[in-house]
C-alpha positions as CSV (number, residue, x, y, z in Angstrom):
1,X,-29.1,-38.9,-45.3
2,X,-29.1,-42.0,-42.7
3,X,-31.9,-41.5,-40.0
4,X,-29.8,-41.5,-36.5
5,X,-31.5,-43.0,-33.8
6,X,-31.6,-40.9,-30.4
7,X,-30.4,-42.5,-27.5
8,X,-33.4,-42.9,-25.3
9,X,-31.7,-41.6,-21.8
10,X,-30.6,-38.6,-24.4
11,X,-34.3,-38.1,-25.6
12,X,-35.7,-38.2,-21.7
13,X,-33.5,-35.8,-20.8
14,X,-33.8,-33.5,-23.8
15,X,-37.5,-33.9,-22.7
16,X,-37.7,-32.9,-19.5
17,X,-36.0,-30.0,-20.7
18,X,-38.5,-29.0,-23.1
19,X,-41.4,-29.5,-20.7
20,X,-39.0,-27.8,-18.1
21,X,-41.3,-24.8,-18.1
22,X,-44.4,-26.1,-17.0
23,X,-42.4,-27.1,-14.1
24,X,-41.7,-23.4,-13.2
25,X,-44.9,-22.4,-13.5
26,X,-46.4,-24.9,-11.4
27,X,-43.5,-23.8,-8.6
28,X,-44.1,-20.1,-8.9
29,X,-47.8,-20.7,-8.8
30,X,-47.6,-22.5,-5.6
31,X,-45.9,-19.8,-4.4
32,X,-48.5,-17.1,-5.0
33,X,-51.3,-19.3,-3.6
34,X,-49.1,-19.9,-0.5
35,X,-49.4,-23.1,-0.6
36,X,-46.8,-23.6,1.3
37,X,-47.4,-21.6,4.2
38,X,-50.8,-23.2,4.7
39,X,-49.4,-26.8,4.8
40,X,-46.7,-25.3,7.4
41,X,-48.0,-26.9,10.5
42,X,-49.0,-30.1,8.8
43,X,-51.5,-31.7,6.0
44,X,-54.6,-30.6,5.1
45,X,-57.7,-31.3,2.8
46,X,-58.3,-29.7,-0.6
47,X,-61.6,-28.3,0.5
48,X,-59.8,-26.3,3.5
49,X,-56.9,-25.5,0.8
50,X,-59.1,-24.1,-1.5
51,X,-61.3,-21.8,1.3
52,X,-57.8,-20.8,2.6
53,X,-56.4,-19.9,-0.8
54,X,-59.7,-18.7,-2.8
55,X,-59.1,-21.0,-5.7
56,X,-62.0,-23.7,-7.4
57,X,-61.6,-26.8,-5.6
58,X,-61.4,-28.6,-8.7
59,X,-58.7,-26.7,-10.5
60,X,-57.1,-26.9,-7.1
61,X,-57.3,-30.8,-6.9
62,X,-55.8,-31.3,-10.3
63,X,-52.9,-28.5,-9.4
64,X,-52.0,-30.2,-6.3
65,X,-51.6,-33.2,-7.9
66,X,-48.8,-31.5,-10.3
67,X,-47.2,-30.0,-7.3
68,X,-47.1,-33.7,-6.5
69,X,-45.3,-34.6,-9.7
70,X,-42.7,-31.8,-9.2
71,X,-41.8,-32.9,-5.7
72,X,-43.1,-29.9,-4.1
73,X,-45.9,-32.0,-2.4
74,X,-47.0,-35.5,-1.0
75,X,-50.3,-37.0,-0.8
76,X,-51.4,-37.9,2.6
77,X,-54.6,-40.0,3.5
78,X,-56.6,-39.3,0.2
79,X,-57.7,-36.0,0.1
80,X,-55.0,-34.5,2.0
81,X,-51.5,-33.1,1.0
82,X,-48.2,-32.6,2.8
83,X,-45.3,-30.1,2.2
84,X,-42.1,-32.3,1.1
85,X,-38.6,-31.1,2.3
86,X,-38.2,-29.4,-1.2
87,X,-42.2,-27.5,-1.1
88,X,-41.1,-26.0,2.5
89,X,-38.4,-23.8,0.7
90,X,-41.6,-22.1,-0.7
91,X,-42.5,-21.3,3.1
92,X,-42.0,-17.6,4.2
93,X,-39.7,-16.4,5.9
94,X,-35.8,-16.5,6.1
95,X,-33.8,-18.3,3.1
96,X,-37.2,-18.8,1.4
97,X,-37.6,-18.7,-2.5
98,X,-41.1,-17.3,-2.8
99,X,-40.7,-14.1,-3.4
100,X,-38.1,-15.4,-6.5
101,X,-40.1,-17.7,-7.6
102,X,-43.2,-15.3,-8.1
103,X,-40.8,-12.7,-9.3
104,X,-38.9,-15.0,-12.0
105,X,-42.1,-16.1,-13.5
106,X,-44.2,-13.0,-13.5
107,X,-44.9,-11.5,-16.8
108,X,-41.7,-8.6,-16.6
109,X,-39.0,-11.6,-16.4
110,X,-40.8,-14.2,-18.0
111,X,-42.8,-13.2,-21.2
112,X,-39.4,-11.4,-22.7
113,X,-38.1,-15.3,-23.4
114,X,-41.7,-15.6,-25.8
115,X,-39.6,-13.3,-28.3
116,X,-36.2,-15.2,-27.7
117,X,-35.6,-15.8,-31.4
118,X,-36.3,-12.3,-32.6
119,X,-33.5,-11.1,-30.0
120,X,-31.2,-13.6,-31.4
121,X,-31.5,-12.6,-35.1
122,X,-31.9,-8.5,-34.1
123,X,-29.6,-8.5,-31.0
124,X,-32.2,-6.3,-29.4
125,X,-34.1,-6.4,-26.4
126,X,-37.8,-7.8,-26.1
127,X,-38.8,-6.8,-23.6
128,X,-40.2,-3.1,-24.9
129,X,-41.9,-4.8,-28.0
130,X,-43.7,-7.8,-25.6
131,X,-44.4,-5.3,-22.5
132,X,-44.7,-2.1,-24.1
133,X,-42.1,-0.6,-22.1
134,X,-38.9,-1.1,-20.2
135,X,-38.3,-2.6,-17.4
136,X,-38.1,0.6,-14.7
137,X,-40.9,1.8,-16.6
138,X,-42.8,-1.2,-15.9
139,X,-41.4,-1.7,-12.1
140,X,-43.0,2.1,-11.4
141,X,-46.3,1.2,-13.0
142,X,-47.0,-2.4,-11.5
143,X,-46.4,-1.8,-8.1
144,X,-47.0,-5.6,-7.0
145,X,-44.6,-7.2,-9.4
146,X,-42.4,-4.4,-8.3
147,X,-42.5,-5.7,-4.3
148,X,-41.7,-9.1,-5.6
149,X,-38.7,-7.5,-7.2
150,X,-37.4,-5.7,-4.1
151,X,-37.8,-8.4,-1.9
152,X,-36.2,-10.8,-4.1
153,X,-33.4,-8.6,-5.0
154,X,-33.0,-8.3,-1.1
155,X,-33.2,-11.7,-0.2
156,X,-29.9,-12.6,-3.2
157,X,-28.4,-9.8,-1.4
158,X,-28.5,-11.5,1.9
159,X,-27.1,-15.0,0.7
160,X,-23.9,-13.5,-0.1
161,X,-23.7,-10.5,2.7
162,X,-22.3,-12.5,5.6
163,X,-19.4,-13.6,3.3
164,X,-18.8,-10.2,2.2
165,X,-18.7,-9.5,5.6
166,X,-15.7,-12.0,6.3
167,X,-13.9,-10.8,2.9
168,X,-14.0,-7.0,3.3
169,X,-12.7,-5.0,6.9
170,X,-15.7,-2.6,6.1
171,X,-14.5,-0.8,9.8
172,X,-12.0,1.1,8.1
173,X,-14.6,3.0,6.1
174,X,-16.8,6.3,8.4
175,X,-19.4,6.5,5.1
176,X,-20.5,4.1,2.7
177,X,-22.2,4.6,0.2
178,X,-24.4,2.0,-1.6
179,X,-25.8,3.2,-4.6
180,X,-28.9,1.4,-6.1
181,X,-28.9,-0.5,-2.6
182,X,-32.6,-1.0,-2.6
183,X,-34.2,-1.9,0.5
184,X,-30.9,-1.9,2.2
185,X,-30.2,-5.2,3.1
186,X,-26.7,-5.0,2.2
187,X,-25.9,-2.3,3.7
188,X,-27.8,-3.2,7.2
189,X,-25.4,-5.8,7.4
190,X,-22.1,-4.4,6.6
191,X,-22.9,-0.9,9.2
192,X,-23.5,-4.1,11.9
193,X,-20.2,-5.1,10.9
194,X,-18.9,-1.9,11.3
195,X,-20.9,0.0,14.2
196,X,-18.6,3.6,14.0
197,X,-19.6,3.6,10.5
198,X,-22.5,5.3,8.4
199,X,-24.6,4.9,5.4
200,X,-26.4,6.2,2.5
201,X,-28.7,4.4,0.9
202,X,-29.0,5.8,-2.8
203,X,-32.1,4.6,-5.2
204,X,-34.9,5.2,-7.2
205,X,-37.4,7.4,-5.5
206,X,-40.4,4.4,-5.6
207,X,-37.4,2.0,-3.7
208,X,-36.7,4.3,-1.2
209,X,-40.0,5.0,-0.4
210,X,-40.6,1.1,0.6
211,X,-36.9,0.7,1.4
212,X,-38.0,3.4,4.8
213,X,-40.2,1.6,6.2
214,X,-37.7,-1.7,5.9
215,X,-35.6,0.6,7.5
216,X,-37.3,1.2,10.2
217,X,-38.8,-2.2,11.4
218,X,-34.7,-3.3,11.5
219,X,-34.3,-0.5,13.7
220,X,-31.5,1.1,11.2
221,X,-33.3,4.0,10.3
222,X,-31.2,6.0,12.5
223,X,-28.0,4.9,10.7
224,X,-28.6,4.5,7.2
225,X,-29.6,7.9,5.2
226,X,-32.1,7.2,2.5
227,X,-31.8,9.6,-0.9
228,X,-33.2,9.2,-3.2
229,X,-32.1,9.9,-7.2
230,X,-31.0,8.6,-10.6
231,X,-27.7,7.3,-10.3
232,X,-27.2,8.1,-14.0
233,X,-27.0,11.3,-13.3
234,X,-25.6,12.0,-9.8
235,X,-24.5,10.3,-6.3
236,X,-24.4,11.4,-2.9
237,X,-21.2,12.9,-2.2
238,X,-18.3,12.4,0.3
239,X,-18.5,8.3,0.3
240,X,-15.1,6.9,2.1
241,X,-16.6,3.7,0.1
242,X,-18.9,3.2,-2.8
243,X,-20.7,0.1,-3.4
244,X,-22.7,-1.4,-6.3
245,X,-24.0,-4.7,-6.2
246,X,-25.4,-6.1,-9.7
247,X,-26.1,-2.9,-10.4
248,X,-24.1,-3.0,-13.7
249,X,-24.7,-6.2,-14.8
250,X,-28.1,-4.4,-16.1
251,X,-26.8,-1.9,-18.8
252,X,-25.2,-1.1,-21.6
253,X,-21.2,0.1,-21.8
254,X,-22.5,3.2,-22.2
255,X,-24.8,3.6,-19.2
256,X,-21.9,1.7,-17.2
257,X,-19.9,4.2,-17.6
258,X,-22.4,6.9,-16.9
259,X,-23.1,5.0,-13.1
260,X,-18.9,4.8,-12.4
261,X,-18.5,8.6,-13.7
262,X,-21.5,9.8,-11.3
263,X,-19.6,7.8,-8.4
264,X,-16.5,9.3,-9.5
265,X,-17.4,12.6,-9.4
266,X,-19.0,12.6,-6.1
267,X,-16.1,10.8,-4.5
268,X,-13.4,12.5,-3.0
269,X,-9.7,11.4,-3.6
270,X,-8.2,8.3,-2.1
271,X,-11.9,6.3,-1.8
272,X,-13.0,3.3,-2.9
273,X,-15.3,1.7,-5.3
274,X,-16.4,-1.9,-4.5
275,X,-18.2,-3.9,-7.2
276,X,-20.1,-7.0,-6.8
277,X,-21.2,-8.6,-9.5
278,X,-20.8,-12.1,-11.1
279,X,-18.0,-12.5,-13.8
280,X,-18.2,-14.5,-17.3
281,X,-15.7,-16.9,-17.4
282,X,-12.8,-16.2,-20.6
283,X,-14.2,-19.2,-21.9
284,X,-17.5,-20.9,-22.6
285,X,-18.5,-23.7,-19.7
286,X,-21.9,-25.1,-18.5
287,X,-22.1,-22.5,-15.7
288,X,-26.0,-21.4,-15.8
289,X,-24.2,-18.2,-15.7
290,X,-24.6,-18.1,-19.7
291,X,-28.7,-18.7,-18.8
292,X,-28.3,-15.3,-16.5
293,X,-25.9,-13.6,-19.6
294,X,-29.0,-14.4,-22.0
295,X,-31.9,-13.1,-19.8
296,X,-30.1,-9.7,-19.3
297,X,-29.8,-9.3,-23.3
298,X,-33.6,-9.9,-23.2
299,X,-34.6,-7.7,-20.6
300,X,-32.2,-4.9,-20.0
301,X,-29.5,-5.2,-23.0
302,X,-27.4,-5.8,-19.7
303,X,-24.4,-8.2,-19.8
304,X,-22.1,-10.4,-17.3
305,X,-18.7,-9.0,-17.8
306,X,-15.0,-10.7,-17.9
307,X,-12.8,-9.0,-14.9
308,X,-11.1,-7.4,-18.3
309,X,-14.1,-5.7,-19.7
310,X,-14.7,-4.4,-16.0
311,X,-11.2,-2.9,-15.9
312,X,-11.7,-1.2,-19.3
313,X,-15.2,0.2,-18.0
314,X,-13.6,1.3,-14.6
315,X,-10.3,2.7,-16.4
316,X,-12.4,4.5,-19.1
317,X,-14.0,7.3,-16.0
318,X,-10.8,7.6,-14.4
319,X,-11.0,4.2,-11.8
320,X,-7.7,1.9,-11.5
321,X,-8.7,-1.6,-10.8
322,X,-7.0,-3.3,-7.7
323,X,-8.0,-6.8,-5.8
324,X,-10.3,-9.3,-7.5
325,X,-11.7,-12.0,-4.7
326,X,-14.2,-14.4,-5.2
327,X,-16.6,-14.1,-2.6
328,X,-18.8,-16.7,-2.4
329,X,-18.8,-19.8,-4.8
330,X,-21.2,-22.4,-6.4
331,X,-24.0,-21.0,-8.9
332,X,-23.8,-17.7,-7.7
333,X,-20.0,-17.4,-8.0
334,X,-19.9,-13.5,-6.4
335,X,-16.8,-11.3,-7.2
336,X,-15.7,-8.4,-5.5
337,X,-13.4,-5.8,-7.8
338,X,-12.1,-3.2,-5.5
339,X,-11.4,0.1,-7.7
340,X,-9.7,2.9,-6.4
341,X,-9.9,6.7,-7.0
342,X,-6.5,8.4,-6.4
Protein backbone atom coordinates (compact mmCIF):
# COMPACT_ATOMS: atom_id res chain seq x y z
CA UNK A 1 0.00 0.00 0.00
CA UNK A 2 1.39 3.67 -1.07
CA UNK A 3 2.02 5.78 2.17
CA UNK A 4 -0.42 9.03 1.76
CA UNK A 5 0.91 12.08 2.93
CA UNK A 6 -1.46 14.16 5.34
CA UNK A 7 -2.15 17.53 4.46
CA UNK A 8 -0.48 19.63 7.07
CA UNK A 9 -3.59 22.25 7.70
CA UNK A 10 -5.49 18.62 7.86
CA UNK A 11 -3.03 17.16 10.49
CA UNK A 12 -3.21 20.68 12.67
CA UNK A 13 -6.61 20.50 12.80
CA UNK A 14 -6.99 16.81 13.44
CA UNK A 15 -4.57 17.82 16.28
CA UNK A 16 -6.06 20.24 18.07
CA UNK A 17 -8.81 17.96 18.10
CA UNK A 18 -7.06 15.31 19.78
CA UNK A 19 -5.52 17.65 22.39
CA UNK A 20 -9.07 19.28 22.46
CA UNK A 21 -9.50 17.91 25.95
CA UNK A 22 -6.85 19.34 27.83
CA UNK A 23 -8.45 22.42 26.69
CA UNK A 24 -11.70 21.63 28.62
CA UNK A 25 -10.13 20.80 31.50
CA UNK A 26 -8.05 23.81 31.83
CA UNK A 27 -11.58 25.92 31.18
CA UNK A 28 -13.65 24.04 33.74
CA UNK A 29 -10.74 24.29 36.14
CA UNK A 30 -10.71 27.89 35.91
CA UNK A 31 -13.98 27.84 36.62
CA UNK A 32 -13.84 26.06 39.98
CA UNK A 33 -10.93 28.17 41.23
CA UNK A 34 -12.93 31.33 40.21
CA UNK A 35 -10.56 32.59 38.47
CA UNK A 36 -12.59 34.62 36.83
CA UNK A 37 -14.41 36.34 39.34
CA UNK A 38 -11.24 37.38 41.12
CA UNK A 39 -9.76 39.15 37.94
CA UNK A 40 -13.39 40.85 37.74
CA UNK A 41 -12.43 44.32 38.70
CA UNK A 42 -9.11 44.15 36.95
CA UNK A 43 -5.45 42.29 36.92
CA UNK A 44 -3.81 40.93 39.63
CA UNK A 45 -0.48 39.08 40.76
CA UNK A 46 -0.11 35.32 41.12
CA UNK A 47 0.80 35.57 44.67
CA UNK A 48 -2.73 37.43 45.51
CA UNK A 49 -4.33 34.69 43.03
CA UNK A 50 -3.14 32.00 44.73
CA UNK A 51 -4.01 33.41 48.58
CA UNK A 52 -7.45 34.26 47.04
CA UNK A 53 -7.96 30.82 45.49
CA UNK A 54 -5.86 28.46 48.00
CA UNK A 55 -3.88 26.82 45.26
CA UNK A 56 0.43 26.46 45.26
CA UNK A 57 1.61 29.44 43.70
CA UNK A 58 3.74 27.42 41.49
CA UNK A 59 1.18 25.09 40.10
CA UNK A 60 -0.89 28.22 39.84
CA UNK A 61 1.80 30.15 37.71
CA UNK A 62 2.17 27.33 35.23
CA UNK A 63 -1.86 27.02 35.05
CA UNK A 64 -2.29 30.57 34.35
CA UNK A 65 -0.11 30.42 31.75
CA UNK A 66 -2.41 27.59 29.96
CA UNK A 67 -5.43 29.71 30.63
CA UNK A 68 -3.22 32.10 28.56
CA UNK A 69 -2.83 29.61 25.68
CA UNK A 70 -6.67 28.92 25.61
CA UNK A 71 -7.56 32.55 25.41
CA UNK A 72 -9.15 32.67 28.69
CA UNK A 73 -6.47 35.01 30.00
CA UNK A 74 -3.77 37.78 29.18
CA UNK A 75 -0.60 38.53 30.78
CA UNK A 76 -0.24 42.00 32.14
CA UNK A 77 3.01 43.55 33.48
CA UNK A 78 4.90 40.29 34.39
CA UNK A 79 3.45 38.66 37.14
CA UNK A 80 0.04 39.81 36.59
CA UNK A 81 -2.94 38.43 34.58
CA UNK A 82 -6.10 39.86 33.00
CA UNK A 83 -9.54 38.31 32.17
CA UNK A 84 -9.90 38.43 28.12
CA UNK A 85 -13.42 39.06 26.63
CA UNK A 86 -13.68 35.14 26.27
CA UNK A 87 -12.36 34.28 30.39
CA UNK A 88 -15.21 36.86 31.57
CA UNK A 89 -17.94 34.35 30.38
CA UNK A 90 -16.46 32.28 33.27
CA UNK A 91 -17.56 35.36 35.63
CA UNK A 92 -20.71 34.73 37.79
CA UNK A 93 -23.64 35.82 37.34
CA UNK A 94 -26.25 36.14 34.47
CA UNK A 95 -25.44 34.29 31.01
CA UNK A 96 -22.26 32.87 32.67
CA UNK A 97 -20.89 29.36 31.79
CA UNK A 98 -19.40 28.36 35.13
CA UNK A 99 -21.60 26.43 36.59
CA UNK A 100 -21.58 24.24 32.90
CA UNK A 101 -18.32 24.24 32.69
CA UNK A 102 -17.66 22.66 36.24
CA UNK A 103 -20.66 20.53 35.61
CA UNK A 104 -19.64 19.10 32.00
CA UNK A 105 -16.22 18.14 33.15
CA UNK A 106 -16.94 16.79 36.59
CA UNK A 107 -16.48 13.09 36.99
CA UNK A 108 -20.60 12.12 36.38
CA UNK A 109 -20.42 13.64 32.69
CA UNK A 110 -17.04 13.30 31.94
CA UNK A 111 -15.33 9.98 33.03
CA UNK A 112 -18.44 7.91 31.13
CA UNK A 113 -16.47 9.05 27.61
CA UNK A 114 -13.06 6.91 29.30
CA UNK A 115 -15.27 3.73 28.45
CA UNK A 116 -16.45 5.21 24.92
CA UNK A 117 -15.30 2.19 22.99
CA UNK A 118 -16.81 -0.52 25.15
CA UNK A 119 -20.31 1.38 24.65
CA UNK A 120 -19.78 1.31 21.09
CA UNK A 121 -19.15 -2.48 20.70
CA UNK A 122 -21.87 -3.35 23.72
CA UNK A 123 -24.40 -0.59 23.03
CA UNK A 124 -24.57 -0.15 26.74
CA UNK A 125 -24.15 2.52 29.02
CA UNK A 126 -20.79 3.30 30.99
CA UNK A 127 -21.58 5.14 33.16
CA UNK A 128 -22.72 2.26 36.00
CA UNK A 129 -19.55 0.20 35.24
CA UNK A 130 -17.01 3.62 35.53
CA UNK A 131 -19.17 5.28 38.59
CA UNK A 132 -20.62 2.43 40.11
CA UNK A 133 -23.99 3.66 39.80
CA UNK A 134 -26.37 5.66 37.73
CA UNK A 135 -26.65 8.88 37.24
CA UNK A 136 -29.76 9.83 39.83
CA UNK A 137 -28.13 7.55 42.07
CA UNK A 138 -25.03 9.39 41.85
CA UNK A 139 -26.79 13.12 41.76
CA UNK A 140 -28.49 12.05 45.42
CA UNK A 141 -25.16 10.89 46.74
CA UNK A 142 -22.72 13.86 45.62
CA UNK A 143 -24.60 16.65 46.59
CA UNK A 144 -21.98 19.26 45.10
CA UNK A 145 -21.83 17.84 41.65
CA UNK A 146 -25.47 17.71 42.11
CA UNK A 147 -25.77 21.85 42.58
CA UNK A 148 -23.65 22.18 39.59
CA UNK A 149 -26.24 20.18 37.80
CA UNK A 150 -29.32 22.19 38.89
CA UNK A 151 -27.81 25.31 38.30
CA UNK A 152 -26.61 24.46 34.97
CA UNK A 153 -29.76 22.80 33.92
CA UNK A 154 -31.39 26.12 35.08
CA UNK A 155 -29.27 28.40 33.42
CA UNK A 156 -29.95 26.20 29.50
CA UNK A 157 -33.39 26.60 30.70
CA UNK A 158 -33.22 30.36 30.74
CA UNK A 159 -31.47 30.82 27.30
CA UNK A 160 -34.37 29.56 25.60
CA UNK A 161 -37.43 30.79 28.07
CA UNK A 162 -37.84 34.28 26.75
CA UNK A 163 -38.34 32.78 23.25
CA UNK A 164 -40.71 30.29 24.45
CA UNK A 165 -42.36 33.08 25.94
CA UNK A 166 -42.89 34.86 22.45
CA UNK A 167 -43.88 31.37 20.71
CA UNK A 168 -46.52 30.05 23.21
CA UNK A 169 -49.78 32.43 24.60
CA UNK A 170 -49.16 30.58 28.02
CA UNK A 171 -52.30 33.15 29.36
CA UNK A 172 -54.67 30.84 28.09
CA UNK A 173 -53.64 28.16 30.54
CA UNK A 174 -55.04 28.70 34.83
CA UNK A 175 -52.47 25.57 35.79
CA UNK A 176 -49.33 24.44 34.48
CA UNK A 177 -47.77 21.91 35.20
CA UNK A 178 -43.97 21.35 34.71
CA UNK A 179 -42.94 18.10 35.52
CA UNK A 180 -39.17 17.47 36.21
CA UNK A 181 -39.01 21.41 36.22
CA UNK A 182 -36.11 21.60 38.61
CA UNK A 183 -35.39 24.72 40.24
CA UNK A 184 -38.20 26.30 38.36
CA UNK A 185 -36.69 28.61 36.14
CA UNK A 186 -38.90 27.83 33.40
CA UNK A 187 -41.70 27.96 34.90
CA UNK A 188 -40.89 31.45 36.90
CA UNK A 189 -40.89 32.85 33.65
CA UNK A 190 -43.77 31.65 31.84
CA UNK A 191 -46.40 32.35 35.27
CA UNK A 192 -44.62 36.20 34.61
CA UNK A 193 -45.93 35.81 31.31
CA UNK A 194 -49.05 34.84 32.39
CA UNK A 195 -49.81 36.53 35.93
CA UNK A 196 -53.73 34.84 36.33
CA UNK A 197 -51.99 31.69 35.90
CA UNK A 198 -50.52 28.98 38.46
CA UNK A 199 -47.89 26.42 38.82
CA UNK A 200 -46.74 23.20 39.97
CA UNK A 201 -43.47 22.45 40.05
CA UNK A 202 -43.05 18.48 40.06
CA UNK A 203 -39.38 16.82 40.81
CA UNK A 204 -37.33 14.61 42.64
CA UNK A 205 -37.62 15.21 46.27
CA UNK A 206 -33.55 16.29 46.66
CA UNK A 207 -34.59 19.12 43.66
CA UNK A 208 -37.37 20.39 45.29
CA UNK A 209 -35.80 20.71 48.42
CA UNK A 210 -33.16 23.36 46.80
CA UNK A 211 -35.56 24.28 44.06
CA UNK A 212 -37.73 26.18 47.62
CA UNK A 213 -35.43 28.13 48.53
CA UNK A 214 -34.82 29.42 44.69
CA UNK A 215 -38.27 29.82 45.04
CA UNK A 216 -38.35 31.98 47.49
CA UNK A 217 -35.45 34.55 46.88
CA UNK A 218 -37.48 35.17 43.31
CA UNK A 219 -40.34 35.90 45.32
CA UNK A 220 -42.49 33.08 43.40
CA UNK A 221 -42.94 30.97 46.20
CA UNK A 222 -46.40 32.13 46.54
CA UNK A 223 -47.23 31.10 42.99
CA UNK A 224 -45.57 28.09 42.05
CA UNK A 225 -46.50 24.81 44.22
CA UNK A 226 -43.54 22.53 44.84
CA UNK A 227 -44.28 18.50 44.95
CA UNK A 228 -42.41 16.48 45.00
CA UNK A 229 -42.39 12.68 43.36
CA UNK A 230 -41.14 10.24 40.70
CA UNK A 231 -42.67 11.18 37.58
CA UNK A 232 -42.36 7.51 36.53
CA UNK A 233 -44.90 6.70 38.47
CA UNK A 234 -47.40 9.61 39.00
CA UNK A 235 -48.03 13.50 38.23
CA UNK A 236 -49.92 16.07 39.89
CA UNK A 237 -53.26 16.17 38.72
CA UNK A 238 -55.61 18.66 37.02
CA UNK A 239 -52.82 20.50 34.76
CA UNK A 240 -54.66 22.81 31.91
CA UNK A 241 -50.91 22.36 30.53
CA UNK A 242 -48.15 19.96 31.04
CA UNK A 243 -44.70 20.71 30.28
CA UNK A 244 -41.40 18.70 30.02
CA UNK A 245 -38.32 20.22 28.97
CA UNK A 246 -35.37 17.61 28.06
CA UNK A 247 -36.84 15.62 30.26
CA UNK A 248 -37.09 12.74 27.67
CA UNK A 249 -34.21 13.14 25.89
CA UNK A 250 -32.68 11.06 29.02
CA UNK A 251 -34.42 7.59 28.74
CA UNK A 252 -35.19 4.82 27.14
CA UNK A 253 -38.63 4.19 24.90
CA UNK A 254 -39.73 2.37 27.59
CA UNK A 255 -39.42 4.85 30.41
CA UNK A 256 -40.69 7.56 27.73
CA UNK A 257 -43.64 6.17 27.67
CA UNK A 258 -43.89 5.53 31.40
CA UNK A 259 -43.37 9.77 31.96
CA UNK A 260 -46.23 10.56 28.98
CA UNK A 261 -48.63 7.79 30.50
CA UNK A 262 -48.17 9.38 34.18
CA UNK A 263 -49.06 12.83 32.50
CA UNK A 264 -51.77 11.35 30.77
CA UNK A 265 -53.39 9.88 33.47
CA UNK A 266 -53.38 12.81 35.66
CA UNK A 267 -54.58 15.18 32.91
CA UNK A 268 -58.07 15.80 32.42
CA UNK A 269 -59.63 15.89 28.87
CA UNK A 270 -58.96 18.66 26.40
CA UNK A 271 -55.23 19.72 28.00
CA UNK A 272 -52.14 19.98 26.68
CA UNK A 273 -48.78 18.50 26.63
CA UNK A 274 -45.84 20.69 25.59
CA UNK A 275 -42.48 19.12 24.90
CA UNK A 276 -39.27 20.83 24.52
CA UNK A 277 -36.53 19.01 23.53
CA UNK A 278 -34.03 19.12 20.69
CA UNK A 279 -34.88 16.99 17.50
CA UNK A 280 -32.27 14.68 15.40
CA UNK A 281 -32.36 15.77 12.06
CA UNK A 282 -33.71 12.60 9.32
CA UNK A 283 -30.40 12.74 8.11
CA UNK A 284 -26.84 12.79 9.36
CA UNK A 285 -25.18 16.56 9.32
CA UNK A 286 -22.27 18.17 11.34
CA UNK A 287 -24.74 19.52 13.99
CA UNK A 288 -22.82 18.90 17.47
CA UNK A 289 -26.24 17.62 18.10
CA UNK A 290 -24.76 13.93 17.19
CA UNK A 291 -21.89 14.91 20.12
CA UNK A 292 -25.20 15.52 22.60
CA UNK A 293 -26.96 12.07 20.88
CA UNK A 294 -23.61 10.11 21.85
CA UNK A 295 -23.23 11.42 25.49
CA UNK A 296 -26.85 10.51 26.33
CA UNK A 297 -26.07 6.75 25.16
CA UNK A 298 -23.10 6.99 27.61
CA UNK A 299 -24.74 8.27 30.48
CA UNK A 300 -28.39 7.65 30.58
CA UNK A 301 -29.13 5.22 27.41
CA UNK A 302 -31.18 8.44 26.60
CA UNK A 303 -31.58 9.52 22.90
CA UNK A 304 -32.37 12.83 20.67
CA UNK A 305 -35.46 11.81 18.86
CA UNK A 306 -36.78 12.56 15.12
CA UNK A 307 -40.31 14.59 15.40
CA UNK A 308 -41.50 10.83 14.08
CA UNK A 309 -40.25 8.79 16.82
CA UNK A 310 -41.83 11.53 19.25
CA UNK A 311 -45.20 11.06 17.53
CA UNK A 312 -44.95 7.29 17.86
CA UNK A 313 -43.95 7.66 21.71
CA UNK A 314 -46.78 10.37 22.27
CA UNK A 315 -49.38 8.15 20.06
CA UNK A 316 -48.40 4.87 21.83
CA UNK A 317 -50.12 6.43 25.63
CA UNK A 318 -53.01 7.86 23.97
CA UNK A 319 -51.36 11.65 22.90
CA UNK A 320 -52.17 12.96 19.22
CA UNK A 321 -49.35 15.09 18.07
CA UNK A 322 -50.28 18.75 16.81
CA UNK A 323 -47.85 21.96 16.06
CA UNK A 324 -44.10 21.43 15.75
CA UNK A 325 -42.19 25.14 16.03
CA UNK A 326 -38.76 25.67 16.30
CA UNK A 327 -38.07 27.75 19.00
CA UNK A 328 -34.91 29.00 19.15
CA UNK A 329 -32.13 28.28 16.57
CA UNK A 330 -28.33 27.90 16.24
CA UNK A 331 -26.56 24.99 18.36
CA UNK A 332 -29.31 24.61 20.55
CA UNK A 333 -31.97 24.32 17.83
CA UNK A 334 -35.13 24.06 20.61
CA UNK A 335 -38.48 22.35 19.40
CA UNK A 336 -41.68 22.73 20.85
CA UNK A 337 -44.24 19.54 19.95
CA UNK A 338 -47.60 20.55 21.29
CA UNK A 339 -49.65 17.13 22.07
CA UNK A 340 -53.04 17.06 22.87
CA UNK A 341 -55.28 14.90 25.10
CA UNK A 342 -58.88 14.77 23.78
Amino acid sequence: MTAVVPDAREAAKLRYLIESHVVSQVVAEAARLGVADELADGPRPVRELAAATGAHEGALRRFLGACVAAGLLTPHDGDRFALTPLGAVLRSGEGSLRNYAISRLAPLQWRPWERLHDTILSGEPSQRAVLGMDMWEYLDTHPEEGYYFDRTMDELTAVVADKLIATVDFTRYGRIVDVGGGLGRLLGKILAAAPRARGVLFDRADVIERAKADLAARGQDGRIEPVAGNFLAEAPPGGDLYLLKQVLCDWNDEHCRAILDSCYRAAPGGSTLLLIEVLRPDEVTSSPVHFFDLGLLLTLDGRIRTREEYRSLLESVGYRLGEVVTAAGGANSWSLLTAHKD
